[in-house]
C-alpha positions in Angstrom: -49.0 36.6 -50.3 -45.7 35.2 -49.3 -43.0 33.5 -50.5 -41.2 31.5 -48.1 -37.3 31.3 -47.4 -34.7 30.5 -45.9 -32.9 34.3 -46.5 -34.8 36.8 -44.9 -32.1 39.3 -45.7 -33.5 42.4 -47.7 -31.6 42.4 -51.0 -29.0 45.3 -51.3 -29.2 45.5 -55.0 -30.2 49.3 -56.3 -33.2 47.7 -58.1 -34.7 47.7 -54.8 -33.9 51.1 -53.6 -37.3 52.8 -53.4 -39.6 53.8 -50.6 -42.9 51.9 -50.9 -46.7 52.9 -50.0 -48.6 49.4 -50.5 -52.6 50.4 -51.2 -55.8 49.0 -51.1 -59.4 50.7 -51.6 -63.2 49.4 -51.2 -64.7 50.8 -53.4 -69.2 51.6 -54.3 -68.6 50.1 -57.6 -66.4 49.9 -60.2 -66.0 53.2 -62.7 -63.5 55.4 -60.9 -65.2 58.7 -62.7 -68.3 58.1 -61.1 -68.1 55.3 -58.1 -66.5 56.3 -54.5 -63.6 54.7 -52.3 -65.5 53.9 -49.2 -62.3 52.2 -47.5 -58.8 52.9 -47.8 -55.9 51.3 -46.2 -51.9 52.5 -47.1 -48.3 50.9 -45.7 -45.2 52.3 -45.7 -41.4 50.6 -46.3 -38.6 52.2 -46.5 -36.1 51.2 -49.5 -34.9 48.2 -46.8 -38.1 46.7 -46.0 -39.0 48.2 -42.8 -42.4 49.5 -42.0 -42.3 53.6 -41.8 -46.1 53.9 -41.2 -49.7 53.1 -41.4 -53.5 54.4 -42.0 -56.6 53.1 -42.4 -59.6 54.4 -42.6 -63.0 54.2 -43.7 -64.9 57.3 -45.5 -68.3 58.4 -46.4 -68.8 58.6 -50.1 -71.7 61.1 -49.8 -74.1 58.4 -51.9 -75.2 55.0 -51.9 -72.4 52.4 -51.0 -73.1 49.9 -53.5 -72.6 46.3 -52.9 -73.2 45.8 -49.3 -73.1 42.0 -50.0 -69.8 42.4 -51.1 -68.0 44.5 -48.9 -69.8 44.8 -46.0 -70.1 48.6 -45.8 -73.0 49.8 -44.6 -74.6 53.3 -45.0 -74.6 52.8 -40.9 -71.1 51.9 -40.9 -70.1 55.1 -43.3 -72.3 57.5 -41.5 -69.9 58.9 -39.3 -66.7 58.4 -41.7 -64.7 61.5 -43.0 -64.8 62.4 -46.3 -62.0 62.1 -48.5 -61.4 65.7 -48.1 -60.2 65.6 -44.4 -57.7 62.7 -45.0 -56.3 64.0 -48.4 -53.1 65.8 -47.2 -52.2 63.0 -45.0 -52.8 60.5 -47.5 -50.8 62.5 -50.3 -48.2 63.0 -47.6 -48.1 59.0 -47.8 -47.9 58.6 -51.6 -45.6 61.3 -52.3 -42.2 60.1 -53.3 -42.8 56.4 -53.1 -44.0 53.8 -55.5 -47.5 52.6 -55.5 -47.8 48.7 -54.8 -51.6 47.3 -55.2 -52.8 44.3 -56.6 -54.4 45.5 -60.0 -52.6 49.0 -59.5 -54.6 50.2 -62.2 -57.8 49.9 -59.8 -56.6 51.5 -57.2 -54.7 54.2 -58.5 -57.8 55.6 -61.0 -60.0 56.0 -58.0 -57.3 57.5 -55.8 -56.5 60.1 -58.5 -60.0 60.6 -59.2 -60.5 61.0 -55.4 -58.1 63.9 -55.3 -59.3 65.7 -58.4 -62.8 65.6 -56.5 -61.0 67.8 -53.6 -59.1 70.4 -56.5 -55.9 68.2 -56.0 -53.2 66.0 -57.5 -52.7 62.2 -56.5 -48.9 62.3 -55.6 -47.7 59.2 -57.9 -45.4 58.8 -60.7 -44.7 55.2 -60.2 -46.5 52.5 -59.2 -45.8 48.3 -59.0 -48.6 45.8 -60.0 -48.9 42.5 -57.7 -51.4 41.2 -60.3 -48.5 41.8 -63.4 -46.1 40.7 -61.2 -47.7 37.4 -60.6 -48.5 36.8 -64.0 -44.6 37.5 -64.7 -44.0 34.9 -62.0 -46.4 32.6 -62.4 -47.5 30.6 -59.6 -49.5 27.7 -60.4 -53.1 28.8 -59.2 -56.5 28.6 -60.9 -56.2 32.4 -60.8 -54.0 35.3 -60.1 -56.7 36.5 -57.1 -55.5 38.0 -53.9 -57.3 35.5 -51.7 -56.1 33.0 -53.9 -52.6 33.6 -54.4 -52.5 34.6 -50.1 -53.8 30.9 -49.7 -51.2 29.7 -52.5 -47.8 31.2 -50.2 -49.2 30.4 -47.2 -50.9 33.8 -45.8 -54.1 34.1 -44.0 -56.2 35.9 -45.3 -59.3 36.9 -42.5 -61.6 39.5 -44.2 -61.8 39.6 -47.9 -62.7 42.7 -49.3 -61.7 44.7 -46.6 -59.1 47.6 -47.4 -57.2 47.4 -44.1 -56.7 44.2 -43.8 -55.9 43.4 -48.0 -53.1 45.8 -48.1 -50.7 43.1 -45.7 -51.2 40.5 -48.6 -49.1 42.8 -51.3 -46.7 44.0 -48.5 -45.9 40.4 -48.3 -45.7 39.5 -51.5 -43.4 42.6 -52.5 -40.9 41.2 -49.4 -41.3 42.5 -46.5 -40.7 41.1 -43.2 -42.9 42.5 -40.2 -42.2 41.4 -36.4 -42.7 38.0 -35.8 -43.4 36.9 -39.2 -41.7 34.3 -41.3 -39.0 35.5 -43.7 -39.9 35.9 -47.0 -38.6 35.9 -50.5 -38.2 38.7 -52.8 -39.5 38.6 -56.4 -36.3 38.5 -58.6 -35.0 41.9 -59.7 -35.4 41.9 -63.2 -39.4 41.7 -62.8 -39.0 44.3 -60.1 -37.0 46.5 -61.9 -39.5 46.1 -65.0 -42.3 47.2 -63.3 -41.3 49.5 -60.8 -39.7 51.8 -63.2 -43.2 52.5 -65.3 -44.1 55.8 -65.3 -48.0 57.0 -65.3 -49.0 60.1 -65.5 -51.1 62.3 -62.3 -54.9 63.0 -63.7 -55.9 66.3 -63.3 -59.1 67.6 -62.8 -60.6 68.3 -66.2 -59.5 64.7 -67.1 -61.5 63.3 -64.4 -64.4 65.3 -65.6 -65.4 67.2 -61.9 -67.4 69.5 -62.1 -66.8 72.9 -60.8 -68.7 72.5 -57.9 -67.9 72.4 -53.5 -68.5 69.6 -52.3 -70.5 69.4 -49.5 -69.7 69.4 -45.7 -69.2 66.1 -43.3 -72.6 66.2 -42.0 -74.7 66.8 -45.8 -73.8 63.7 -47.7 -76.8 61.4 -48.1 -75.4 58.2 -48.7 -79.4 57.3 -49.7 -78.5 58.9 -53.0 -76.5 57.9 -56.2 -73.0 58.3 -57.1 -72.2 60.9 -59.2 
């Protein structure tokens, strides 16, 4: 999502002064204590807009990947994947210290956390920004507050819906950033920023996420044939 400008200046107002990792997951359905993230895509910005890294990735969920129709990932497609396991430190190492940005954070954070509580960890976030809340605070004048639809409202092309590492550009355009060769955009004003970047949520632990006790198993075991659990 952008919103076009002539000022393409990054505001220097403290409201602004955070380090950002913009998320998106695919996901086998949608309970967090039970589904899987099959696809997982993070940004970077640093507290002036500028990119500070990147990873993508798909995983395999060790059970069956749900709606195919939707998303597109196949058991084929997953087979070779790593599990959440072998990507957890670096994607903690991404998380930690910045604010979450995801359209419906609530989605994405729930499975995330649950992710890590699966691998005896904690999901690194304390704060986190809402696209979806901040649109709603904006409001644009759409039929609804969708990613594709809002992306097609400010002007940004969306290619592949439903596809982690390609979603996660719409809210890093929307929150103001301004990548190589793109048009300048607009910030959101600072008030709503402020408002919901300084929410607080606490890290799920591992008896909250109701894990059991159990290893998971290695890369090569997982049957993605079988059910989530």
């Amino acid at each position: 999502m952008a919103l076009l400008s002539s000022n393409s200046k990054w505001p220097t107002l403290p409201d602004y002064f955070h380090d950002w990792a913009l998320v998106d997951v695919e996901t086998s359905g949608l309970r967090p204590g039970r589904d899987r993230v099959l696809s997982l895509g993070v940004l970077t910005l640093d507290a002036h807009g500028r990119q500070t890294g990147e990873f993508s990735t798909l995983l395999n969920p060790g059970c069956d990947p749900g709606p195919v129709h939707v998303h597109g990932l196949t058991p084929a497609r997953l087979a070779g994947a790593p599990i959440f396991e072998e990507v957890a430190p670096q994607v903690g190492a991404l998380l930690s210290s910045r604010v979450l940005v995801a359209h419906n954070a609530q989605f994405d954070y729930d499975f995330l956390a649950h992710e890590f509580a699966r691998v005896r960890s904690w999901g690194p976030v304390s704060r986190r920004l809402c696209t979806l809340a901040l649109s709603r605070l904006v409001g644009p004048v759409t039929p609804d507050l969708k990613l594709g639809t809002l992306a097609a409202h400010y002007g940004v092309r969306q290619e592949r819906a439903h596809d982690a590492q390609h979603d996660v550009a719409g809210p890093r355009r929307s929150h103001g950033c301004r990548t190589a060769g793109a048009k300048p955009v607009r910030v959101m004003p600072p008030s709503v920023v402020r408002t919901a970047a300084r929410h607080r949520y606490p890290l799920v632990s591992r008896a909250a996420a109701r894990v059991p006790p159990r290893p998971l198993p290695v890369r090569a075991s997982p049957s993605l044939a079988s059910p989530c659990r």
